[in-house]
NUTORSE-582502 format. One record per residue (C-alpha): residue in one letter; x, z, y. Coordinates in steps of 0.5 Angstrom, whole numbers, plus 500, padded with zeros to 3 digits. Layout:
BEGIN
<rec><residuo>A</residuo><east>X</east><up>Z</up><north>Y</north></rec>
...
// end
This chain:
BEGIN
<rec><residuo>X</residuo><east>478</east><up>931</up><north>234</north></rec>
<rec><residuo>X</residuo><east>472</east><up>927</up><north>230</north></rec>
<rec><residuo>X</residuo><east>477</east><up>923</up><north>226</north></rec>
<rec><residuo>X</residuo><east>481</east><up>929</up><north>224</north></rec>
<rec><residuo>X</residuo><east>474</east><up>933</up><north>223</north></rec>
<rec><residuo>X</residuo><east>472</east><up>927</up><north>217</north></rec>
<rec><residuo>X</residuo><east>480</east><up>928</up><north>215</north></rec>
<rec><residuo>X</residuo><east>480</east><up>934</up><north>212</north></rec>
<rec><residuo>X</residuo><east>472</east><up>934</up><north>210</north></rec>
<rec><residuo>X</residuo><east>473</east><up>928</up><north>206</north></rec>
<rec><residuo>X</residuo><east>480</east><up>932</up><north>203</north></rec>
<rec><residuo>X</residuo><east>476</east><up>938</up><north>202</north></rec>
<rec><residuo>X</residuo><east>469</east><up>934</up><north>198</north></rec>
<rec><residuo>X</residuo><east>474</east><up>929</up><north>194</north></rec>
<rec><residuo>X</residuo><east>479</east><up>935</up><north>191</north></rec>
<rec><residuo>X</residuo><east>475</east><up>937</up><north>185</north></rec>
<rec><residuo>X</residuo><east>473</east><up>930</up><north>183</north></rec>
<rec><residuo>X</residuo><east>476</east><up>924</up><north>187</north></rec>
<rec><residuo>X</residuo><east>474</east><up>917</up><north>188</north></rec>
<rec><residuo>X</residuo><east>474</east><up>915</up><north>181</north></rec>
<rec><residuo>X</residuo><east>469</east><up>919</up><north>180</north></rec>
<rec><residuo>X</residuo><east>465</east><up>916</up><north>186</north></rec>
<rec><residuo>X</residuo><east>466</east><up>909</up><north>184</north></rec>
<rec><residuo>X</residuo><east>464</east><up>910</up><north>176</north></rec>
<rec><residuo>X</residuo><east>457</east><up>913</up><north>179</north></rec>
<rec><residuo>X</residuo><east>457</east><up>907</up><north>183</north></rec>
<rec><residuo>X</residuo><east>457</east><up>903</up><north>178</north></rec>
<rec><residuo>X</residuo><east>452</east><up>907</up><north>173</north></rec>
<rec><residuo>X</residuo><east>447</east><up>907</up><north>177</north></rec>
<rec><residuo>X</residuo><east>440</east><up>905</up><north>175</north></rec>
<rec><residuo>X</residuo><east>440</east><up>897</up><north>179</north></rec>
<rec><residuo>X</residuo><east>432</east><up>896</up><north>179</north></rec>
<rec><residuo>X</residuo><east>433</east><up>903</up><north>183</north></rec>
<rec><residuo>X</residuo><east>437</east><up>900</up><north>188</north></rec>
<rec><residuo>X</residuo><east>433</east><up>894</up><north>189</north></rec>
<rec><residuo>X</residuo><east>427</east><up>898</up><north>191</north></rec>
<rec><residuo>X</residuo><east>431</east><up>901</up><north>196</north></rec>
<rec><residuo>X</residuo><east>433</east><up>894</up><north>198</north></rec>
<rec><residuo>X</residuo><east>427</east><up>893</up><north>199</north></rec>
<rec><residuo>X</residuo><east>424</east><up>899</up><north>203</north></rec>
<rec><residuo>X</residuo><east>430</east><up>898</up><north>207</north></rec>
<rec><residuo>X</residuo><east>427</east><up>892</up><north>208</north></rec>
<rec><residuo>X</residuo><east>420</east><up>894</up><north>210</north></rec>
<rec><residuo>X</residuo><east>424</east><up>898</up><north>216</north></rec>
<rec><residuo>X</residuo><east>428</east><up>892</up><north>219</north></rec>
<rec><residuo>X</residuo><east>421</east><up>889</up><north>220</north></rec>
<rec><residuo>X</residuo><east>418</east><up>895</up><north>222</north></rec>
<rec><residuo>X</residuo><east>424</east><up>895</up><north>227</north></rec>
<rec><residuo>X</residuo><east>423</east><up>888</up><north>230</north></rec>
<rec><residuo>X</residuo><east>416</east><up>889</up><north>230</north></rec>
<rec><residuo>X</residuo><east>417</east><up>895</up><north>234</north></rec>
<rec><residuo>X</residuo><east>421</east><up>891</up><north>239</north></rec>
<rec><residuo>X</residuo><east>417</east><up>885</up><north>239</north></rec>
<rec><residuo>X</residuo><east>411</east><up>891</up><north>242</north></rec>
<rec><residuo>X</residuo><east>415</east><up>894</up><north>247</north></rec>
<rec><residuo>X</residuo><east>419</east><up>888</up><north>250</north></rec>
<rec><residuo>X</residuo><east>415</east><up>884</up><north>256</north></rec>
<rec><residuo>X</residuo><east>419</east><up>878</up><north>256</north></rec>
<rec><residuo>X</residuo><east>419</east><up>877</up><north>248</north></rec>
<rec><residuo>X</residuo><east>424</east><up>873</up><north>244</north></rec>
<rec><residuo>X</residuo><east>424</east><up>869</up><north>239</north></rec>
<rec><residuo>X</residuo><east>423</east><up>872</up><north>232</north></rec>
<rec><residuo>X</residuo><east>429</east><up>869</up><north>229</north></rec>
<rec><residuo>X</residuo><east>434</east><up>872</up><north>234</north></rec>
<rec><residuo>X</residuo><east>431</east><up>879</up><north>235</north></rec>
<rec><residuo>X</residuo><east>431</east><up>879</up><north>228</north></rec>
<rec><residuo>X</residuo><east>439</east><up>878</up><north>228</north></rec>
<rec><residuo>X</residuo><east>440</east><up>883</up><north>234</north></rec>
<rec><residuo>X</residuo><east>436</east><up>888</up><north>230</north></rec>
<rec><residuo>X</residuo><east>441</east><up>887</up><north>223</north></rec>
<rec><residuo>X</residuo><east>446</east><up>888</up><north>228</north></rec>
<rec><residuo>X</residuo><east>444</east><up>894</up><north>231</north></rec>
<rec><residuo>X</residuo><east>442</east><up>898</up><north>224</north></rec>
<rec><residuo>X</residuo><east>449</east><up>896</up><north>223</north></rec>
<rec><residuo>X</residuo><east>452</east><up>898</up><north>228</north></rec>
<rec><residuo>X</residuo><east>448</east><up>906</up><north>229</north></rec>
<rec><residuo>X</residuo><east>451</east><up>907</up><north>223</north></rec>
<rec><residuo>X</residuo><east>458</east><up>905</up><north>225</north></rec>
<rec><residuo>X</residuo><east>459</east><up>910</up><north>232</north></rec>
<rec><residuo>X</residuo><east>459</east><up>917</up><north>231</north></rec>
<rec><residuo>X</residuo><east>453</east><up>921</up><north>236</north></rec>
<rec><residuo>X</residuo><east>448</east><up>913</up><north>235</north></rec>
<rec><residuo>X</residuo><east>452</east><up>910</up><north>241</north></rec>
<rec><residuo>X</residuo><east>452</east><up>903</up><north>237</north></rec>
<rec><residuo>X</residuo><east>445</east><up>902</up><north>238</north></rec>
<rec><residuo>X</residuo><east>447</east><up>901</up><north>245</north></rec>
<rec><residuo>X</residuo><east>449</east><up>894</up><north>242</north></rec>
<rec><residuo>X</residuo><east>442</east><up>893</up><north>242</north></rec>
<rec><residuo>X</residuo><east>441</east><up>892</up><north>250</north></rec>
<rec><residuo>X</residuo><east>448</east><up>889</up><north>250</north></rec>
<rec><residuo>X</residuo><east>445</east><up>882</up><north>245</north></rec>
<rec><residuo>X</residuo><east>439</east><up>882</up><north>247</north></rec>
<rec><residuo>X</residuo><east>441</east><up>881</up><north>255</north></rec>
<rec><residuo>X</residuo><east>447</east><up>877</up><north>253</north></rec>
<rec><residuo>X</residuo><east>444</east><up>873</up><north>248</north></rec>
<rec><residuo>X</residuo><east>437</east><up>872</up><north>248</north></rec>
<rec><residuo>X</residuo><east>436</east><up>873</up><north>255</north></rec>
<rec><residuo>X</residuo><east>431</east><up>879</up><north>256</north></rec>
<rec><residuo>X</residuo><east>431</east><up>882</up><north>263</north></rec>
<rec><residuo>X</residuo><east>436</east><up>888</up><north>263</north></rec>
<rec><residuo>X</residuo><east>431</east><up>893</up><north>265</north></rec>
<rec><residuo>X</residuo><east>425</east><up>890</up><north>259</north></rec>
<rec><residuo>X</residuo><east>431</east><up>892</up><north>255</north></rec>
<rec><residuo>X</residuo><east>433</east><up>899</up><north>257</north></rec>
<rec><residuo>X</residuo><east>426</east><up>901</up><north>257</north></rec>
<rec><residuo>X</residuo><east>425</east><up>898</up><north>250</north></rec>
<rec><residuo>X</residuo><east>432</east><up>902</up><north>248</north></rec>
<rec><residuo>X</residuo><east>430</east><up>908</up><north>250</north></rec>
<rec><residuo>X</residuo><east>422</east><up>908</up><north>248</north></rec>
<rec><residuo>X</residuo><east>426</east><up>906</up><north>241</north></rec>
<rec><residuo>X</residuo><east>429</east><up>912</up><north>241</north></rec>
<rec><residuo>X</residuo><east>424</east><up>916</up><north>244</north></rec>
<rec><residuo>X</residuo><east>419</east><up>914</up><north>239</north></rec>
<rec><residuo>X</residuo><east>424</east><up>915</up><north>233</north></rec>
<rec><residuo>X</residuo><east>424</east><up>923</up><north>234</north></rec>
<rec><residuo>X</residuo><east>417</east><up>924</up><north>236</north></rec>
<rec><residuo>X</residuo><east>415</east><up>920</up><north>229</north></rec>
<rec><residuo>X</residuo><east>421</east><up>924</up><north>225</north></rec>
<rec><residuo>X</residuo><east>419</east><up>931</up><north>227</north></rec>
<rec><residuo>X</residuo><east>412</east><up>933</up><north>224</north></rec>
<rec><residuo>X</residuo><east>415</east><up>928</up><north>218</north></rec>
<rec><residuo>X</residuo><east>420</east><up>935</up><north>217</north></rec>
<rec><residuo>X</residuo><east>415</east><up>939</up><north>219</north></rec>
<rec><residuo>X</residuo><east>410</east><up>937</up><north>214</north></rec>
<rec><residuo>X</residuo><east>416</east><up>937</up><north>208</north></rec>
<rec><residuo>X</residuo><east>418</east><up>944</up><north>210</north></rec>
<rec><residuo>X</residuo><east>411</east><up>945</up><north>209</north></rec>
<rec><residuo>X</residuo><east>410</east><up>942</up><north>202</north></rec>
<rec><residuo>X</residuo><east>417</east><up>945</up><north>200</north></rec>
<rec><residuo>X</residuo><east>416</east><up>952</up><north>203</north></rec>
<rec><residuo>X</residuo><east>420</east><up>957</up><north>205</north></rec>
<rec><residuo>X</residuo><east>424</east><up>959</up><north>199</north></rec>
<rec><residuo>X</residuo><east>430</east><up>955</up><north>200</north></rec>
<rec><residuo>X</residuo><east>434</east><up>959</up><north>206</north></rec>
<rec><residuo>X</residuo><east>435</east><up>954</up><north>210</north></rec>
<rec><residuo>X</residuo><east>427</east><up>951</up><north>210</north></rec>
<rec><residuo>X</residuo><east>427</east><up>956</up><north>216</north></rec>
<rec><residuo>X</residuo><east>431</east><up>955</up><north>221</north></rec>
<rec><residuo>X</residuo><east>429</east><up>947</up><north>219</north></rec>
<rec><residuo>X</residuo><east>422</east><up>948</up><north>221</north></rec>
<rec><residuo>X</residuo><east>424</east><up>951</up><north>228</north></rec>
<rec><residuo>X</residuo><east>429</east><up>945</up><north>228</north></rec>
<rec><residuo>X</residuo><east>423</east><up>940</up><north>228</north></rec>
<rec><residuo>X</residuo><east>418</east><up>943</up><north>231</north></rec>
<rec><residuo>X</residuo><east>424</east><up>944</up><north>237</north></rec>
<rec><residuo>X</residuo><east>425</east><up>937</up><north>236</north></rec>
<rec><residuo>X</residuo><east>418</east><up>935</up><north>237</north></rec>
<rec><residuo>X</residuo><east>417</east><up>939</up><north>242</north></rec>
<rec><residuo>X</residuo><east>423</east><up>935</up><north>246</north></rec>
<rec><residuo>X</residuo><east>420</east><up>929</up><north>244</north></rec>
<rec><residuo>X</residuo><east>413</east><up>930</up><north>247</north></rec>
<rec><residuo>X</residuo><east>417</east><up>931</up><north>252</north></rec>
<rec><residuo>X</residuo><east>422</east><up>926</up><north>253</north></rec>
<rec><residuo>X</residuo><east>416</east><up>921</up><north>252</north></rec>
<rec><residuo>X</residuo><east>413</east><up>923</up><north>257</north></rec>
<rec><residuo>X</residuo><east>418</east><up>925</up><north>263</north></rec>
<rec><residuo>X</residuo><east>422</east><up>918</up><north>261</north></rec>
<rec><residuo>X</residuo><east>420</east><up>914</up><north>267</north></rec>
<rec><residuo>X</residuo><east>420</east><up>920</up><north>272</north></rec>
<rec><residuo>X</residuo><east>427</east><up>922</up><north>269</north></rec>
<rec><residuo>X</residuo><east>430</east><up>914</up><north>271</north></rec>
<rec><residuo>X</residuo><east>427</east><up>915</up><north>278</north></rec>
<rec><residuo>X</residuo><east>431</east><up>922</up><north>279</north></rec>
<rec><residuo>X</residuo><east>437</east><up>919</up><north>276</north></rec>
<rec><residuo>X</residuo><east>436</east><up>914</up><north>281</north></rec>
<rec><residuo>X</residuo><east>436</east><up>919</up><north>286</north></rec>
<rec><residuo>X</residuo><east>441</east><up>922</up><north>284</north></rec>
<rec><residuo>X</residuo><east>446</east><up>917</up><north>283</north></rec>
<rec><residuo>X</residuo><east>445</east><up>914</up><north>290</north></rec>
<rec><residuo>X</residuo><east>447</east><up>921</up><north>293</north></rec>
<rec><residuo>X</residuo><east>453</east><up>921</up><north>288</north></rec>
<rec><residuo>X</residuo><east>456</east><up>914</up><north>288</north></rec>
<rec><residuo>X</residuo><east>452</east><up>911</up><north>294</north></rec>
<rec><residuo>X</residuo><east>457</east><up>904</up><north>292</north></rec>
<rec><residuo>X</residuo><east>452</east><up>903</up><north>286</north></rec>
<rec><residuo>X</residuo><east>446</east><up>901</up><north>288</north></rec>
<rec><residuo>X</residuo><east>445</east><up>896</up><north>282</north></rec>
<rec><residuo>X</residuo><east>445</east><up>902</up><north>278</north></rec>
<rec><residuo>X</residuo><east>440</east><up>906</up><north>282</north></rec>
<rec><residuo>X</residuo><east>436</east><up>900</up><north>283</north></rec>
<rec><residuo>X</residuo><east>437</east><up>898</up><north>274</north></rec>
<rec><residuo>X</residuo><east>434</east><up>905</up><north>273</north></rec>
<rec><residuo>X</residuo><east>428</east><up>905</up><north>278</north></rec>
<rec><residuo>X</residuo><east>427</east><up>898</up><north>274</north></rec>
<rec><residuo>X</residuo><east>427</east><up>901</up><north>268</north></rec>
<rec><residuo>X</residuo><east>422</east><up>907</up><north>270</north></rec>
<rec><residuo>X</residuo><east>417</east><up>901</up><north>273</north></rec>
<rec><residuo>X</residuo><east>418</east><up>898</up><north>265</north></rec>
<rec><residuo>X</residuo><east>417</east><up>904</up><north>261</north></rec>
<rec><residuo>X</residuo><east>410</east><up>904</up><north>265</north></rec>
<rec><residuo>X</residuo><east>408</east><up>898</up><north>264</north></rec>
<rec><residuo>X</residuo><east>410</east><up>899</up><north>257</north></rec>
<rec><residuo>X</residuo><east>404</east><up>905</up><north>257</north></rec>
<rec><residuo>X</residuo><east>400</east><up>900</up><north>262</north></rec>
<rec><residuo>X</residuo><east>399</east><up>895</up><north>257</north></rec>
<rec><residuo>X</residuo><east>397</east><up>899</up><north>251</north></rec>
<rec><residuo>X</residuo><east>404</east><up>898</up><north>247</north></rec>
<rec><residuo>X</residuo><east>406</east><up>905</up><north>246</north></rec>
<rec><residuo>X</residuo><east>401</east><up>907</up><north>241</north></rec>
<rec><residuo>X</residuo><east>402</east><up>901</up><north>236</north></rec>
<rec><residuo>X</residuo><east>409</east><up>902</up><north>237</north></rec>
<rec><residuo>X</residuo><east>408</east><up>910</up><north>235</north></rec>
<rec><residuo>X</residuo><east>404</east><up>908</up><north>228</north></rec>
<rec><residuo>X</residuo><east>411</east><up>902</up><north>227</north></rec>
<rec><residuo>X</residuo><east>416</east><up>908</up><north>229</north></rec>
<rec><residuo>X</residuo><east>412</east><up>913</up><north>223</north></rec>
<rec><residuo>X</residuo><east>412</east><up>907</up><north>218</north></rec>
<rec><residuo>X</residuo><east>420</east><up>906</up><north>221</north></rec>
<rec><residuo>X</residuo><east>422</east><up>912</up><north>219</north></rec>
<rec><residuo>X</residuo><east>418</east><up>913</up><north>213</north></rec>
<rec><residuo>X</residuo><east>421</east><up>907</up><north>210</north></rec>
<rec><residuo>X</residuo><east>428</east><up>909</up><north>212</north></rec>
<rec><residuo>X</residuo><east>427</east><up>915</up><north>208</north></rec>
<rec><residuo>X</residuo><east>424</east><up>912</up><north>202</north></rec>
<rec><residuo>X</residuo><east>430</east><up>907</up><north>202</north></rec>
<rec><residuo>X</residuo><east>435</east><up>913</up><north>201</north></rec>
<rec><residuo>X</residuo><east>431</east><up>917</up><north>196</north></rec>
<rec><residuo>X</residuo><east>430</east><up>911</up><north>191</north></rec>
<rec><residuo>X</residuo><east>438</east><up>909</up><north>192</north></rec>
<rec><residuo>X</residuo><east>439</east><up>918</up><north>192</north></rec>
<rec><residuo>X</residuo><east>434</east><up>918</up><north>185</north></rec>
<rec><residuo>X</residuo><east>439</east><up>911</up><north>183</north></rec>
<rec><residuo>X</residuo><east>446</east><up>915</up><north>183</north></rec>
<rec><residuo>X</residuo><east>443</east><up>921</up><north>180</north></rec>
<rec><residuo>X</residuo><east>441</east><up>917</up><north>174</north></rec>
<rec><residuo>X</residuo><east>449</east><up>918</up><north>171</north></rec>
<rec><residuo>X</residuo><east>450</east><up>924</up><north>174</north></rec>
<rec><residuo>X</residuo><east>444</east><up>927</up><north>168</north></rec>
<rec><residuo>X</residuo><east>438</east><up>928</up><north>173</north></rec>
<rec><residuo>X</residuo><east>433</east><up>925</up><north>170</north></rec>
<rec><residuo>X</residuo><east>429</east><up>920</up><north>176</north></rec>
<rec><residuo>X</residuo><east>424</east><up>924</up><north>180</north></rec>
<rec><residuo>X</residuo><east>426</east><up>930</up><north>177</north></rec>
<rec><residuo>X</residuo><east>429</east><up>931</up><north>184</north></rec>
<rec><residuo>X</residuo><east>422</east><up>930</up><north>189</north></rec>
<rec><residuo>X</residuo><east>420</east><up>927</up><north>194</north></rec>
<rec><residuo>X</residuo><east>419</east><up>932</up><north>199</north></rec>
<rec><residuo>X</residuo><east>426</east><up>935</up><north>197</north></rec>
<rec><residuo>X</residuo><east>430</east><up>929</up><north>198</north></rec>
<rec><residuo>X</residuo><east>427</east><up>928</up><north>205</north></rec>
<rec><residuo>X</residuo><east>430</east><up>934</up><north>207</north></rec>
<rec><residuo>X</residuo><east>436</east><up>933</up><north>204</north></rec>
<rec><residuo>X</residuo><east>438</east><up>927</up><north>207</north></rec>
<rec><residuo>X</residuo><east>434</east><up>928</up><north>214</north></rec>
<rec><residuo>X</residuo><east>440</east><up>934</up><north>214</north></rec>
<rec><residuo>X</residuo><east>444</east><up>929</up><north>212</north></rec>
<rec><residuo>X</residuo><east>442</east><up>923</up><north>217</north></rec>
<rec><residuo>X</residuo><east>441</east><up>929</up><north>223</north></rec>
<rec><residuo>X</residuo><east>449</east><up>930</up><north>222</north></rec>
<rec><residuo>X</residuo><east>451</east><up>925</up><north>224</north></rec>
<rec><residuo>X</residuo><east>448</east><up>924</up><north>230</north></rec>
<rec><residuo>X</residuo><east>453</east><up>930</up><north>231</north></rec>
<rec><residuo>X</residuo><east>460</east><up>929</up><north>236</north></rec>
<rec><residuo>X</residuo><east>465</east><up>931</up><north>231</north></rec>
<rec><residuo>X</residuo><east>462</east><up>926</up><north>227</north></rec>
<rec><residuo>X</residuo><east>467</east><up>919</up><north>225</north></rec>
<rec><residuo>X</residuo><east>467</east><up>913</up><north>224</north></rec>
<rec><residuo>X</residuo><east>461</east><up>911</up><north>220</north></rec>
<rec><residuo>X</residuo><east>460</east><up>920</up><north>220</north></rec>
<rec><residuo>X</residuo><east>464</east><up>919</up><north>214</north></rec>
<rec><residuo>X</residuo><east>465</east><up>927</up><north>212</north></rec>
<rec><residuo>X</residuo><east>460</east><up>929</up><north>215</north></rec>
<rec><residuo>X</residuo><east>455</east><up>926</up><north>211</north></rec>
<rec><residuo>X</residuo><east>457</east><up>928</up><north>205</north></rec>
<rec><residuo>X</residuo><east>458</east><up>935</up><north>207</north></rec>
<rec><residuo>X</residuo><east>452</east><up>936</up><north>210</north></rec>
<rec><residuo>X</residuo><east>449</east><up>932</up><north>203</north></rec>
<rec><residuo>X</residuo><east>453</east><up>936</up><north>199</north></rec>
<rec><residuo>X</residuo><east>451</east><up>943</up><north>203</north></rec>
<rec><residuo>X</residuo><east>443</east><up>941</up><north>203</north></rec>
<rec><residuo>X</residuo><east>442</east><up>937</up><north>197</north></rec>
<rec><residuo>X</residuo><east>446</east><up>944</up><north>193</north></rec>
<rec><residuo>X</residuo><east>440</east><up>948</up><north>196</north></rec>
<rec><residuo>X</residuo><east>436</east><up>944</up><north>193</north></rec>
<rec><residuo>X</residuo><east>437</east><up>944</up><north>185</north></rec>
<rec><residuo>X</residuo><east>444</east><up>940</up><north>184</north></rec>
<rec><residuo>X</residuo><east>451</east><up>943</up><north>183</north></rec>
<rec><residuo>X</residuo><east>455</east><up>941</up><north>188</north></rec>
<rec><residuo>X</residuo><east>459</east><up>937</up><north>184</north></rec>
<rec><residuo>X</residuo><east>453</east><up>933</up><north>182</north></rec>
<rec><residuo>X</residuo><east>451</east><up>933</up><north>190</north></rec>
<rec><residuo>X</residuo><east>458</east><up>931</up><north>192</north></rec>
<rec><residuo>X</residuo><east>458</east><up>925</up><north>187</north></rec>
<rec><residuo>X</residuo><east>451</east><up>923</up><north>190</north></rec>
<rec><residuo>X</residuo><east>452</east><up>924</up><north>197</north></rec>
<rec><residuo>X</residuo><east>458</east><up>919</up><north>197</north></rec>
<rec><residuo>X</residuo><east>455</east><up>914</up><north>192</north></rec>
<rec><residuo>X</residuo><east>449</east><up>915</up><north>196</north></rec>
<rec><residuo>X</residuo><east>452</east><up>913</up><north>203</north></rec>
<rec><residuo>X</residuo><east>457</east><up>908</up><north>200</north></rec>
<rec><residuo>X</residuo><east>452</east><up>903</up><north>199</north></rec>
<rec><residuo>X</residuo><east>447</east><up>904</up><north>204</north></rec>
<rec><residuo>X</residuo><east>453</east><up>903</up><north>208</north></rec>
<rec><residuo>X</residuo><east>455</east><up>896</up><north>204</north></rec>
<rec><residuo>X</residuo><east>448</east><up>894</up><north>205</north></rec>
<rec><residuo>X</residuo><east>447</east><up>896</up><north>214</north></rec>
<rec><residuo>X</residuo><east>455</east><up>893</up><north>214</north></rec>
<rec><residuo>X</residuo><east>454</east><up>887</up><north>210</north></rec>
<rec><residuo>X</residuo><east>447</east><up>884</up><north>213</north></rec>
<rec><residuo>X</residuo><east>450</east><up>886</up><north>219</north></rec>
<rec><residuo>X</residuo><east>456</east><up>882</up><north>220</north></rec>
<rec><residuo>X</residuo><east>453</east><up>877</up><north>217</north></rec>
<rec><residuo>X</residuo><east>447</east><up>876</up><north>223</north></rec>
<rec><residuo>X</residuo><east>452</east><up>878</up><north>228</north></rec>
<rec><residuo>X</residuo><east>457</east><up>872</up><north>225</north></rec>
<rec><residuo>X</residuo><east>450</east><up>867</up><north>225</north></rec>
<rec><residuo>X</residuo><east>448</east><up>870</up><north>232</north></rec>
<rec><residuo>X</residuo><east>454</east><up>868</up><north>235</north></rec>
<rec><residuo>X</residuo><east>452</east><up>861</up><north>234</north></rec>
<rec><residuo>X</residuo><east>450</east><up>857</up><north>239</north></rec>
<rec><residuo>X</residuo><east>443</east><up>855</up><north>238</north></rec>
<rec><residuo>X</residuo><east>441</east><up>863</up><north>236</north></rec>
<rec><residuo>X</residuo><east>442</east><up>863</up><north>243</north></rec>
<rec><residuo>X</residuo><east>436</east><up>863</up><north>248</north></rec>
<rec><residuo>X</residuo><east>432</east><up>865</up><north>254</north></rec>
<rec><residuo>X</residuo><east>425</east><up>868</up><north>251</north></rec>
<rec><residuo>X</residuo><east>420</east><up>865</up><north>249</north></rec>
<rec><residuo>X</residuo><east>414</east><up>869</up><north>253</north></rec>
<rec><residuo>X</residuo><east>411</east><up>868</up><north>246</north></rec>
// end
């Protein structure tokens, strides 16, 4: 279904202007534009790690934990409704050996704080457009939905893994590791609160985000340059909203592989509210993803390749 969904969106976007055309906006784009953005998508990897070395007890050397935090921004882009980031749980355990209960808690507070910091970064850009664009509205309530499930969600976390342990020793009596995992984690993401780490990893998840959206705005103001949008003529603000749309589509189920047509739909969609044709939109979103993609996929082959390797290998180092 997601497959044939990506299909005919990508047919429908690319009909009027092919992928020539993507590939020449690709090519004009304003290069010291592009490294900016690299260098903010850096600041949010570090961030990233940053937040993960707080949250986890049993910390792994930062060397590894970077690598396995390339790999897991690779792969949430990668698999469709951010299945991939379960990645991170699987190499952390199974190549730096963290305990799988530290790593779960670490999964699902990551996860958590991601939406608690996104929600009132919208509310604030909703604010600060206003609300003569048709779909600020129903964005506004969106975030503050959003936030409201966050807050939420971070506080029932631990009480929630304890129910499910209930639940599933009622349901599947024989899996008791699992109930026994998910009490575990529900004891770690209290010991996270316990330690005093929950508040330095909401400020990370705020600097996380904010770096996130400042890499895609400096990439978007780039492949807007050929297009004859001048650099910043577009704001701030309005891209933030634009590409939040965009990114929150691909956490969809009918999004494919690498969310590839409905990203760019959803870019198109937003971004033509916004003052861009949709000819201009489409261009953008397509060049916009393509190379935010090539940079997550490239550093990320390249660590998972590098992690592979026997001496990146190791149990933590409790420092």
């Amino acid at each position: 279904m997601a497959v044939a969904v990506a299909v005919v969106l990508l047919a429908w976007l690319l009909s009027d202007i092919g992928l020539v055309a993507v590939g020449e906006t690709i090519r004009g784009s304003w290069k010291p534009g592009l490294l900016m953005g690299v260098a903010a998508f850096g600041v949010m990897t570090i961030g990233r790690i940053a937040r993960y070395w707080v949250l986890l007890e049993n910390k792994p050397r930062l060397g590894p934990l970077t690598l396995v935090t390339l790999v897991r921004n690779m792969a949430g882009d990668l698999l469709p409704t951010r299945l991939g980031t379960l990645v991170y749980v699987w190499l952390v355990t199974k190549r730096l050996g963290v305990p799988a209960d530290d790593a779960f808690a670490s999964f699902f507070l990551a996860l958590v704080l991601d939406m608690v910091a996104i929600a009132p970064m919208l509310l604030g850009a909703v604010v600060v457009v206003g609300t003569g664009w048709e779909s600020a509205g129903a964005i506004g309530l969106l975030a503050g939905s959003l936030l409201a499930v966050s807050i939420i969600s971070l506080f029932m976390l631990a009480p929630g893994l304890r129910l499910a342990a209930t639940v599933s020793r009622i349901v599947l009596p024989r899996a008791e590791k699992l109930a026994t995992l998910a009490l575990d984690t529900a004891a770690q993401v209290d010991a996270v609160a316990a330690r005093g780490a929950l508040w330095p990893a909401i400020g990370l998840s705020f600097i996380v985000r904010a770096a996130k959206f400042g890499a895609h705005y400096l990439v978007l103001q780039s492949v807007l340059v050929p297009l004859g949008v001048g650099w910043g003529e577009l704001g701030f603000f309005e891209s933030f909203l634009g590409v939040a749309g965009a990114e929150l589509s691909s956490m969809l189920p009918i999004a494919g592989i690498g969310a590839f047509g409905t990203w760019e739909a959803a870019f198109a969609f937003g971004f033509s509210q916004l003052g861009l044709t949709f000819d201009q939109a489409v261009l953008a979103g397509f060049s916009t993803h393509i190379l935010t993609q090539l940079h997550d996929y490239g550093l990320g082959v390249l660590a998972l390749i590098a992690l592979w390797r026997p001496r990146f290998a190791g149990r933590p180092s409790g420092s």
